[in-house]
N, C-alpha and C positions, 0 to 999 in steps of 0.2 A: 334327594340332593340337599345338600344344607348349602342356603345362599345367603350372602352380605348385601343388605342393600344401605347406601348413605344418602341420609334424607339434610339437607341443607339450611331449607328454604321453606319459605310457606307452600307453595306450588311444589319443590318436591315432596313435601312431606305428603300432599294429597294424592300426587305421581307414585311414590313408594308402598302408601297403605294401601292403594287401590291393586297394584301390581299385586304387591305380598299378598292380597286376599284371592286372585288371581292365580299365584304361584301353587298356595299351599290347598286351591282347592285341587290341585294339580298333584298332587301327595309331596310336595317341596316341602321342607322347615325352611323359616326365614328368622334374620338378625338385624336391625336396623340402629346404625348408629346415627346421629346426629348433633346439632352445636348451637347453641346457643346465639341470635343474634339478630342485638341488638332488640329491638321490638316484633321481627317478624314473623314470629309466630309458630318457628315452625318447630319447636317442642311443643308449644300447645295445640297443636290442631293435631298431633301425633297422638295427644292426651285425649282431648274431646273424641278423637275413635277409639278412645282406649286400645291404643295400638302401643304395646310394650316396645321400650326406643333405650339405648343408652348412649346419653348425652357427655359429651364428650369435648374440650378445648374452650378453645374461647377465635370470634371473630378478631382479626388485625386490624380492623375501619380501614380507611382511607391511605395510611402512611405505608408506603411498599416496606420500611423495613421492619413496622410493626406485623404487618402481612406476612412477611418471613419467618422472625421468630416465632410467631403466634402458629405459626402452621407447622414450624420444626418442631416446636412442643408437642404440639396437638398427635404429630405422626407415632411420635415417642407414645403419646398415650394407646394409641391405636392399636399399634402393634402390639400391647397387653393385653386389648381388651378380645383381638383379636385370634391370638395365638390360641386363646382358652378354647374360642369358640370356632374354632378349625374348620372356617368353611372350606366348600368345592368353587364356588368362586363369588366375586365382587360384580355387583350389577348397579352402576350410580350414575348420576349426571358427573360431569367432569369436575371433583372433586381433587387435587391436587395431592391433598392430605390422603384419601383413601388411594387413589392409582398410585399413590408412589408407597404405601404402605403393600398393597398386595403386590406388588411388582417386585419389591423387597422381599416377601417371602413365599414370593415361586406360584400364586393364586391369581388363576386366569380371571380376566375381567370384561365387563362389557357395559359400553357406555352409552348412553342415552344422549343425545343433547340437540338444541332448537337453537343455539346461541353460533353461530359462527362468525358473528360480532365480538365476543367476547374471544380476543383474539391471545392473551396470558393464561391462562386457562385451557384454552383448545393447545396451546405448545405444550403445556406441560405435562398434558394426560393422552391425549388421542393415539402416540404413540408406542404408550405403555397400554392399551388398551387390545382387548386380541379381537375387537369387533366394536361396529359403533352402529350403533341403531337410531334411524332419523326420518324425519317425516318428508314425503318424497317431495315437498314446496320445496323445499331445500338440495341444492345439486350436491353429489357426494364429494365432489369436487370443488367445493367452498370448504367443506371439512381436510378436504384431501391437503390444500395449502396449509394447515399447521401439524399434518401427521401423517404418519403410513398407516392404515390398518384395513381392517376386510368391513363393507360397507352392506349394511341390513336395511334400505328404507320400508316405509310401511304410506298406505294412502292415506294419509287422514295426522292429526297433530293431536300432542299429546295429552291434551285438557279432554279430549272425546273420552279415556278412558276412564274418566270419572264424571263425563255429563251423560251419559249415554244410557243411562238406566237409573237417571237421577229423577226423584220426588221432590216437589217443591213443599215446605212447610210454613204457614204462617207465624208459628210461632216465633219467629226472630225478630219479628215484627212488633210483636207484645213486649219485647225483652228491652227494645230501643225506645219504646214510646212512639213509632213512627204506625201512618197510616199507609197501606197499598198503593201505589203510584202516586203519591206524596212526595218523593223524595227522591234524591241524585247522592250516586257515588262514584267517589272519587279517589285515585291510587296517588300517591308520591311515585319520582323517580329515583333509579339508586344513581344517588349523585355521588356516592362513596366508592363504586367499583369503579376499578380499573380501566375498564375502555370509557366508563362516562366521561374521566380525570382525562381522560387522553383525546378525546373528543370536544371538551369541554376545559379546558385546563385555569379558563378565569373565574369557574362559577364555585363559589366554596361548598367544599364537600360536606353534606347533610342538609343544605338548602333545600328549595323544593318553587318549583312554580305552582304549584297547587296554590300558594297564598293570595299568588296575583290573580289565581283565575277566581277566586273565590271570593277575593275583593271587587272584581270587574262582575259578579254577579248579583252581587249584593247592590249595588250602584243602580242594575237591571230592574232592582225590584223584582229577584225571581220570587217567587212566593213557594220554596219546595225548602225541607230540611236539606241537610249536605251531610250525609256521613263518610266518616274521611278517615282513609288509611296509609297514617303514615310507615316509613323503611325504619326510623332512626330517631332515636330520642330528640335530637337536636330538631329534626320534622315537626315531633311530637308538640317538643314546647313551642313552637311557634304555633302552629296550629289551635292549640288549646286555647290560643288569643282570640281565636274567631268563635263565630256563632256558629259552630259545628258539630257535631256526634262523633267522636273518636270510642268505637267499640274497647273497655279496659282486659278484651278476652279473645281469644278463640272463639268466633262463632258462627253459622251458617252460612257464610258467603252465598254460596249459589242460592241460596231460599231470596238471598237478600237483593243478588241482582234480576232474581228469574221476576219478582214485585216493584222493581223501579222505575222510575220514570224514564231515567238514564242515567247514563254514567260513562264515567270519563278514567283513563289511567295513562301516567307517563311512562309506563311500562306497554308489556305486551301480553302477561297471562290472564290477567284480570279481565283486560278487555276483549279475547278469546272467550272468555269464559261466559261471558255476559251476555256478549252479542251470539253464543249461542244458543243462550239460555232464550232467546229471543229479545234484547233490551235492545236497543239502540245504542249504539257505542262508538266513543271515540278515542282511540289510541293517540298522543302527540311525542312517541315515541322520535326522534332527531331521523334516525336510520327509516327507511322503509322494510319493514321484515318480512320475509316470504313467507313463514309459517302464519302472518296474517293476511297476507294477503290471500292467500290459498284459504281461508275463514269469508274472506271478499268475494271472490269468484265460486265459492258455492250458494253463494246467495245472503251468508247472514249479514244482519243490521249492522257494520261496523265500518267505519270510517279514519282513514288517516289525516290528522291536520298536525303536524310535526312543526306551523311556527305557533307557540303558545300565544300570541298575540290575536290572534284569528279564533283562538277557541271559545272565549267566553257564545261569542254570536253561534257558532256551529251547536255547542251544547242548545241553546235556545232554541235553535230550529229542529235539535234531535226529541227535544221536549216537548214540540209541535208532532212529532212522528208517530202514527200504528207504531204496537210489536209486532215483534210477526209471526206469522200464522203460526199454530200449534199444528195443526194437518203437515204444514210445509216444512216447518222446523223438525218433526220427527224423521219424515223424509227423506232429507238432507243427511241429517245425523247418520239414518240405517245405511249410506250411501259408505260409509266412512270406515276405517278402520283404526283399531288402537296401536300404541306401540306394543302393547301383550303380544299381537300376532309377529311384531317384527322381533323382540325377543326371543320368541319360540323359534322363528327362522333363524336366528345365529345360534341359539344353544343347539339346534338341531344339525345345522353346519360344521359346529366345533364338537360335534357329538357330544357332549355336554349334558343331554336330559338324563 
């Protein structure tokens, strides 16, 4: 079967390469398109696996009508790039651009997604989509409010399918100047997307509280580096004001949180990712999310504190904290499952293999 997959994001792009290696040991061809944006990485971390991608559009930021045109173009491109490469169908995170392009020419599709916060997005896709695959923390029935479609969960979220059989390397370590449990990382939040702006409507978009926490720990006297990842150039340049490590590349993440001290993100992949890897972690994402919570209640190190005002002091005490166990963190993991299995159920469903 020849399959589409659209890598977005930094997190998807680590979700699609991992899938596609997945797929095609599966005797599948794959096709991954992706775009450009902003700072996040996710043509270059498509690059650093040397995973062949065509990049495609451009992101709209923050203005809904820049958002529009920028995605009506984008589809325009799609549809060319797409037509050549005649897939059997479309397998993405909810993708606007892509679901309304294969929807368009008749290519069944199946959607991945962990976001049923992101509530423009879920209207636009979920019910062009002929299946929607989701980690079971999540009721299908939070998906169900912005769509009709046929519902595939899987036990476990979607970061397992590429911590799961991960090796930690120290070389990233040598690449940044930084020493072994020396240092704290830290995410930006996307204060550009839509439900942030909708949640948030006085905080200007590309801001980031990372500044204030990283100024209330300097004040602390913490004594650790801060490598810091921002969404958005505007992130970027403010940050570059502080005494911080901003990576100028694609590079290791997981080596880099699996040797940290801790780490902190205003999102929710990163800090999945981290606290699985065993780091201590704190999300200060606004929302409470299920798909971390459900990272909570199997035991890993990860913590919610969602008012930033509280976080400097929580970071301190996760600074204070053991990693945790290697015996117990592989454990947990084996308990788990990827979204690969709940794919295979909906292609299996939609007779599809």
């Amino acid at each position: 079967m020849k399959i589409w997959l659209e890598a977005l994001t930094g997190k998807q792009a680590m979700l699609f390469h991992h899938l596609a290696n997945k797929l095609e040991e599966s005797g599948h061809t794959v096709f991954i398109t992706s775009r450009p944006y902003d700072i996040d990485r996710s043509n270059s971390n498509l690059d650093r696996y040397n995973r062949a991608h065509l990049s495609i559009g451009e992101y709209g930021g923050a203005s809904l009508k820049d958002k529009l045109i920028k995605g009506s173009e984008r589809i325009i491109e799609l549809t060319e790039a797409v037509v050549k490469y005649n897939p059997d169908i479309l397998i993405s995170f909810p993708s606007p651009d892509a679901f309304r392009t294969a929807f368009g020419l008749g290519i069944p599709s199946i959607q991945i997604n962990d976001t049923p916060h992101a509530i423009a997005v879920g209207k636009l896709t979920i019910s062009l989509s002929n299946a929607l695959v989701h980690s079971n923390a999540v009721l299908s029935a939070e998906f169900g409010k912005l769509g009709v479609t046929r519902f595939f969960p899987y036990d476990g979220v979607d970061e397992i399918l590429w911590i799961k059989d991960f090796k930690p390397n120290k070389d990233v370590l040598g690449k940044l100047s930084i020493k072994e449990r020396n240092y704290i990382v830290v995410r930006c939040e996307e204060s550009k997307a839509a439900y942030f702006q909708k949640m948030y409507p006085s905080v200007k978009p590309g801001s980031t509280i990372v500044i204030d926490v990283i100024n209330r720990l300097n004040e602390a006297d913490i004594d650790l580096d801060i490598i810091a990842f921002p969404r958005y150039k505007e992130q970027e340049k403010e940050l570059l004001k502080m005494n911080v490590i901003i990576p100028d590349a694609s590079i290791d993440t997981l080596s880099l949180f699996y040797y940290a001290k801790a780490a902190m993100t205003a999102g929710g992949t990163m800090g999945r990712e981290a606290a699985m890897l065993g780091t201590p972690t704190l999300y200060s994402f606004p929302l409470e999310l299920a798909v971390s919570s459900y990272v909570i209640k199997k035991g890993f190190p990860l913590v919610h504190t969602p008012d930033h005002l509280t976080v400097p002091e929580v970071i301190i005490k996760l600074i204070n904290t053991p990693r945790m166990s290697e015996e117990i963190r592989q454990k947990r993991m084996a308990e788990m499952e990827t979204p690969f299995e709940g794919v295979l159920r909906a292609l299996d469903n939609l007779q599809l293999q």
